[in-house]
N, C-alpha and C positions, 0 to 999 in steps of 0.2 A: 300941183301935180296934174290933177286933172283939165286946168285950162292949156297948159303945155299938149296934152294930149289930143284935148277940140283944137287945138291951129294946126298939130302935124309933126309937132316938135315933140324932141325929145325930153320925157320930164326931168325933174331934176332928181338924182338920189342920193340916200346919203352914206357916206361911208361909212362902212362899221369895222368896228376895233375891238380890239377883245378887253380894253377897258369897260366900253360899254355895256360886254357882256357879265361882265365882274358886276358892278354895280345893279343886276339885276337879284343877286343874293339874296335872299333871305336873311335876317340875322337871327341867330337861336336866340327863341323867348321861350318861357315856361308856358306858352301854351304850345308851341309845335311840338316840345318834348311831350305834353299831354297826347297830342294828336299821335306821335310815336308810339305811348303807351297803349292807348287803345288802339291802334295797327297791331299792335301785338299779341292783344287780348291776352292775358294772362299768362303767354307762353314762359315761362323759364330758362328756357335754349332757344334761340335765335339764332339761322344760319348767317353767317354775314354778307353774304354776296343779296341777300334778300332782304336784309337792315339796309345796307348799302343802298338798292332799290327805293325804299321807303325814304329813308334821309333824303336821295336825290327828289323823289317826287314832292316833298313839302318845300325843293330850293334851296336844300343850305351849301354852304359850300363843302366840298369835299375835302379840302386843305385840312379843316374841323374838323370830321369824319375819321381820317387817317388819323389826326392827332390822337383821337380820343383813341382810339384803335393801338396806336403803337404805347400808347400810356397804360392803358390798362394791358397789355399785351394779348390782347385776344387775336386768335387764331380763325380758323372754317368754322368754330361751334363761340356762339356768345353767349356768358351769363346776362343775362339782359336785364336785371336790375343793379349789377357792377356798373354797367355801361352807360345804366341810364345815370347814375350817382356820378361816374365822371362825367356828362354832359351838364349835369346840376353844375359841379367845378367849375366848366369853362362858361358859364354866365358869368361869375365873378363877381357875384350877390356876397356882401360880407355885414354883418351887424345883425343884431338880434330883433332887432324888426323886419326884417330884409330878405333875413336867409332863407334860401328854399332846399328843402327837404327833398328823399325820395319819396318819402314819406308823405307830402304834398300830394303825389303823382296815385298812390297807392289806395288811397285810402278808399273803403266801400263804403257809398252812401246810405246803404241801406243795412249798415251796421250802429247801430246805436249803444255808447256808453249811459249808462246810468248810475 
């Protein structure tokens, strides 16, 4: 690129496609939904257009987003431990060493059972 530039020439570039853009996704792990959970701090109701926000800024794709969205059938106001329990679903963790919880996402460390 740049020696094209030191002779006068034009460099070379390269085409983009909205394949390549695809392939920049994120794919949901149980840490981004953690990263979700604390974005939300403890809230209860979630507006969606502002979950919407969050989901894009961690990368995932929105094709996921809407799924989870038209499955749970949420609307302008989200229960946001519904939504995070179908995001848990669409990992697709199954077997009892495996599974993940909302319960995982939930839990306060500075609670202690005895």
């Amino acid at each position: 690129y740049f020696e094209a530039l030191s002779r006068g020439e034009t460099p070379p570039v390269r085409e983009r496609s909205e394949r390549v853009a695809l392939c920049n996704w994120a794919e949901l792990t149980p840490e981004l939904l953690k990263i979700l959970h604390s974005q939300v701090a403890g809230r209860l109701i979630i507006r969606a257009e502002e979950l919407a926000q969050m989901w894009k800024a961690v990368n995932l794709p929105t094709d996921l987003f809407n799924s989870v969205m038209n499955v749970g059938c949420f609307t302008e106001e989200i229960e946001w431990l519904k939504f995070l329990a179908l995001a848990c679903s669409a990992l697709g963790v199954i077997g009892p060493d495996g599974i993940i919880t909302v319960n995982d996402f939930t839990q306060n460390p500075r609670v202690q059972l005895e």
